[in-house]
C-alpha positions in Angstrom: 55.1 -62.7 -11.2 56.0 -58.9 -11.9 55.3 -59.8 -15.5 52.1 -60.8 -14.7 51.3 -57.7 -12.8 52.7 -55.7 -15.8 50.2 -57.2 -18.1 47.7 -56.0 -15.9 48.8 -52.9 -15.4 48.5 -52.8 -19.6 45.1 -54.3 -19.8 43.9 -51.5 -17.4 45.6 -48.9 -19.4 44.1 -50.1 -22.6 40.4 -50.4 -21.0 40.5 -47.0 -20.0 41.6 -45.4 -23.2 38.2 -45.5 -25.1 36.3 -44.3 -22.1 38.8 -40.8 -22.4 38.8 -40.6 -26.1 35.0 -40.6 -26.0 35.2 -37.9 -23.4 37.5 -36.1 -25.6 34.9 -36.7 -28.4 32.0 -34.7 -26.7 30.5 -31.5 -27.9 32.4 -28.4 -26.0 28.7 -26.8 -24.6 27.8 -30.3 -23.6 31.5 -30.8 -21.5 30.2 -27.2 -20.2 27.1 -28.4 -19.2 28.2 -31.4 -17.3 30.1 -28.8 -15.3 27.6 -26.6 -14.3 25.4 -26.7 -11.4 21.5 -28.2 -11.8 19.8 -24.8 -12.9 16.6 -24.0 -10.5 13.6 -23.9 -12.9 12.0 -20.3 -12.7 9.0 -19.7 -10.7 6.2 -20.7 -12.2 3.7 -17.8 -13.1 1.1 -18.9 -10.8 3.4 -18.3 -7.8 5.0 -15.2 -9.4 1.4 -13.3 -9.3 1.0 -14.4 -5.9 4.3 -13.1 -4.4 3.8 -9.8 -6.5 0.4 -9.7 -4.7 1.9 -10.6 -1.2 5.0 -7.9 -1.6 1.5 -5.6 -2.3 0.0 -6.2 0.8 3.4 -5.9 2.9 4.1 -2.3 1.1 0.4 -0.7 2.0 0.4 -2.5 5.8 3.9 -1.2 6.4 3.7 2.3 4.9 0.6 3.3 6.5 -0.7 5.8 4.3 -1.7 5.6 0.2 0.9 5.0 -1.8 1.2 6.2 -5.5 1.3 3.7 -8.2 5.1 4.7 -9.4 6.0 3.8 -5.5 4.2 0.0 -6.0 6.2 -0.3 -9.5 9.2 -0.1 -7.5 8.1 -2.9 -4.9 7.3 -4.5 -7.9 10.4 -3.6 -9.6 8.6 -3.2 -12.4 8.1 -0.5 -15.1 4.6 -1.6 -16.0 1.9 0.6 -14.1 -0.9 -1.3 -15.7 0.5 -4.5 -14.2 0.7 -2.7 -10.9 -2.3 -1.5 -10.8 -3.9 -4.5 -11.8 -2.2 -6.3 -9.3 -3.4 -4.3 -6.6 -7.1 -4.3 -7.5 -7.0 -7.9 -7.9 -5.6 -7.7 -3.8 -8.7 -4.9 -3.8 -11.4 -7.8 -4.6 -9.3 -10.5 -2.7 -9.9 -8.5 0.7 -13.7 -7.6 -0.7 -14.2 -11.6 0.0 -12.8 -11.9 3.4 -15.2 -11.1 6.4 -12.4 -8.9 7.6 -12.0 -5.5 9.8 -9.3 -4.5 6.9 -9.9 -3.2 3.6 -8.1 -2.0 0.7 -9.1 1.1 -1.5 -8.1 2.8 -4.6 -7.9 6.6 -4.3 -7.4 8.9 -7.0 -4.4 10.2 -8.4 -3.8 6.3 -8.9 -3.1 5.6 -4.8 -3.5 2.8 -3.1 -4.5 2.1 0.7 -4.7 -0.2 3.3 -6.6 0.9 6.4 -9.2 -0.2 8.9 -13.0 -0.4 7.6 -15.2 2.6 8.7 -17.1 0.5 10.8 -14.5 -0.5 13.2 -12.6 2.7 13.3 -14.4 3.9 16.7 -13.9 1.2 18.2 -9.8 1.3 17.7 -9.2 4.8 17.1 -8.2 5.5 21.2 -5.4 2.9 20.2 -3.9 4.8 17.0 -0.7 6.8 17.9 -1.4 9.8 16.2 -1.1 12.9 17.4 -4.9 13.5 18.4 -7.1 16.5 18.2 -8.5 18.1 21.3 -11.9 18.2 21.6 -12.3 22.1 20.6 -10.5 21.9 17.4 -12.1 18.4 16.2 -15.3 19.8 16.9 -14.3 22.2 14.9 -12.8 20.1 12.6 -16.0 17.6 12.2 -18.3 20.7 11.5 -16.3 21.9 9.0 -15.8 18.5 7.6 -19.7 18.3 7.6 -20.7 21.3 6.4 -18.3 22.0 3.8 -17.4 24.1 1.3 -18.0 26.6 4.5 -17.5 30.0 5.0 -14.6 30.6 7.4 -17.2 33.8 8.7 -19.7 31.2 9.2 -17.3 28.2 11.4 -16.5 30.9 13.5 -20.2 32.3 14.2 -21.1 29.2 15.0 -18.0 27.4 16.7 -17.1 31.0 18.5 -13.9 33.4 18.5 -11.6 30.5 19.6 -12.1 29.2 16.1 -10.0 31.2 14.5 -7.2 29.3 16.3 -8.5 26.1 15.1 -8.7 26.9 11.8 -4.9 27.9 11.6 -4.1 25.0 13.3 -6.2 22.9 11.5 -4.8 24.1 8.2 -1.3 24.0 9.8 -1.7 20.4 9.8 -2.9 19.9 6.4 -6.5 18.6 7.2 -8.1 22.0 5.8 -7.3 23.9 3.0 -9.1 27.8 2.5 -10.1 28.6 -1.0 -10.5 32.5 -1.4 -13.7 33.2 -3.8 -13.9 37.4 -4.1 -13.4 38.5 -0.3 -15.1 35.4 0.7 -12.8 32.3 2.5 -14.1 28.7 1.6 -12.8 25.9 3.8 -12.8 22.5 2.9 -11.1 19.4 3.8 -7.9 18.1 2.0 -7.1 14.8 0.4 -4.9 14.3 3.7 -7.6 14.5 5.5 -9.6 11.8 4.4 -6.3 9.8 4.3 -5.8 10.2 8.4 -9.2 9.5 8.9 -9.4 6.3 6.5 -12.6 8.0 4.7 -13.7 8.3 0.8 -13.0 10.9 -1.3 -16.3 11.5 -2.1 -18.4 14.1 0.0 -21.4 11.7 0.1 -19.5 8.6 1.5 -17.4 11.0 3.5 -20.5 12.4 5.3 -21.6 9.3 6.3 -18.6 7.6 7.9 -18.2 11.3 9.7 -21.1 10.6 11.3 -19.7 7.2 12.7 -16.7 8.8 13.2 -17.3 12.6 15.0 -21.0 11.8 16.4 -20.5 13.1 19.5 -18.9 16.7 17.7 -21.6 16.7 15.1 -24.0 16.3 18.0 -22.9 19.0 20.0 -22.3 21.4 16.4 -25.4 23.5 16.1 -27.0 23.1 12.3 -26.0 25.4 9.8 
């Protein structure tokens, strides 16, 4: 009987012998290989634009305020600012197509922004935590806005002595900016300016959303 179970034992032995050698016999990067975890396939490049264009959308909602094409490369982490840019006026015509209260505009200086349409913006702007003009100085503000490039001499003829304190404070907060031509003070409104107010850079597009805007300031400004 234990002879029996001896010759067993052997046949076993033998049987598993070619199954090791042929192990033995396998290329080294295929034994590596078979040792290595199932590789996840890279994401395909479909998905890849659309996650570039998502991590877009999150950067401009969260930041509040333009941002500059080198600070969109590094959402992107990306060197490429024509990719960038691309990317982000490809999200430009993507919100052009929604019937949404949102929209997304290129600046210049190659910025970006996300910001409530024109339209909507008196309807919402009692909700915006900014720290809000009183009424003196954004009349003040909206007539210069309006009339500009203005003479400081002429704001304050026609907005009165307590001007001149809106005008510092105004520039004190970066929404004006005085230009000296000879003895002459030009003011105008800064980049800043438009930003905080979600307007175009332009002065004719800029006029017009003022008027949606400040209509009740422009109203009560007397004409120029």
């Amino acid at each position: 009987m234990e002879n029996s179970n001896n010759q067993v034992a052997n046949q076993n032995q033998n049987s598993e012998q070619p199954v090791a050698a042929k192990s033995e016999q396998l290329d080294p990067s295929e034994q590596l290989q078979q040792t290595l975890p199932e590789v996840q396939q890279p994401i395909d490049s479909v998905d890849k634009r659309q996650h570039n264009l998502v991590m877009i959308e999150a950067a401009l909602y969260v930041a509040g305020r333009p941002l500059d094409i080198n600070e969109l490369c590094s959402v992107l982490s990306t060197r490429s600012k024509k990719k960038a840019q691309q990317l982000c006026r490809d999200l430009i015509a993507e919100y052009a197509k929604r019937n949404s209260a949102i929209e997304i505009l290129e600046l210049k200086d190659e910025r970006f922004v996300m910001q409530v349409k024109s339209d909507f913006t008196p309807l919402v702007k009692r909700l915006v935590n900014r720290p809000l003009l009183s009424s003196g100085p954004l009349k003040t503000l909206s007539y210069i806005a309006y009339r500009q490039p203005i003479t400081s001499k002429r704001v304050i003829e026609v907005r009165g002595q307590h001007a001149y304190g809106h005008i510092k404070l105004l520039k004190d907060m970066g929404l004006v900016s005085p230009e000296r031509s000879g003895r002459t003070i030009v003011l105008k409104t800064t980049e800043y300016f438009a930003d905080y107010f979600g307007l175009l850079q332009d002065t004719s597009g800029m006029k017009r959303d003022l008027k949606k805007i400040f209509g009740d300031a422009l109203k009560d400004a007397p004409p120029s």
